[in-house]
C-alpha positions in Angstrom: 0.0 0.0 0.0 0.7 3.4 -0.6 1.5 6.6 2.2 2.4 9.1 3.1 2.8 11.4 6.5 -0.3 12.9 7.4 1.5 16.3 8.1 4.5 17.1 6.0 7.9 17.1 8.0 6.4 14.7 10.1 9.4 12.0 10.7 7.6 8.3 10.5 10.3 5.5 11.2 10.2 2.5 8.4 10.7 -0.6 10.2 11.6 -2.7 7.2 14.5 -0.8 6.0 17.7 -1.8 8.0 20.2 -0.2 6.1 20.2 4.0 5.5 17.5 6.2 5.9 14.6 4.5 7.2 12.1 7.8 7.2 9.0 7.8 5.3 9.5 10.7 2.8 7.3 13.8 2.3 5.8 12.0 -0.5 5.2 8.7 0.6 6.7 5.2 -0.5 5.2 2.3 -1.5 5.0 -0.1 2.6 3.9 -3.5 3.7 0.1 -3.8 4.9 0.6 -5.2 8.1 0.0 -4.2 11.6 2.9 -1.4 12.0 1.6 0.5 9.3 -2.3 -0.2 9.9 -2.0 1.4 13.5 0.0 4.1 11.6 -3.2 4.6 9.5 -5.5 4.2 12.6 -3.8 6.7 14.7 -3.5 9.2 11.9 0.4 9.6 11.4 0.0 8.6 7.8 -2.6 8.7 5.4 -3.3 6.4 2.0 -2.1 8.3 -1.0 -1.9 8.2 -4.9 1.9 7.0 -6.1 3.3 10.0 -8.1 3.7 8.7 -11.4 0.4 7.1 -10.8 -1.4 10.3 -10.8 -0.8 11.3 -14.5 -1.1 7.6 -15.8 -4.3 8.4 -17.4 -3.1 11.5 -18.6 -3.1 11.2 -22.5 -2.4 14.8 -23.4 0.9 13.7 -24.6 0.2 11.0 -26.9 0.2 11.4 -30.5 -1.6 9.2 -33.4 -0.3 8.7 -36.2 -2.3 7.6 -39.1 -1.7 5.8 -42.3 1.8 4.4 -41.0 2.9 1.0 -41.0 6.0 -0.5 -39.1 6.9 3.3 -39.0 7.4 4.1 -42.4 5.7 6.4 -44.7 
């Protein structure tokens, strides 16, 4: 599941990173659904959230159709 802090700047620990920085960014990160992050949900320190790239996935302003091609030749 997808989240991110309820507040930005607040620091949210991620248990299943080890190694390096183990704080949930501004952003949010992609987390395990189990119970760490479910009471993290309950008690309103993080929020469910859209992935960034997944917010302009439907976005087809920049495709562009070409007609009366084939195998990309003319």
């Amino acid at each position: 599941m997808f989240v991110k802090p309820a507040k930005q700047g607040l620091i949210i620990r991620r248990p299943e990173i080890k190694k390096g920085n183990n704080i949930l960014p501004d952003m949010g990160a992609d987390v395990p659904e189990n119970s760490y992050w479910l009471r993290r949900l309950k008690s309103g320190e993080v929020v469910k959230a859209q992935p960034p790239n997944a917010a302009g996935a439907n976005n087809t302003s920049n495709v562009i159709v070409v007609e009366g091609t084939e195998g990309g030749k003319q």
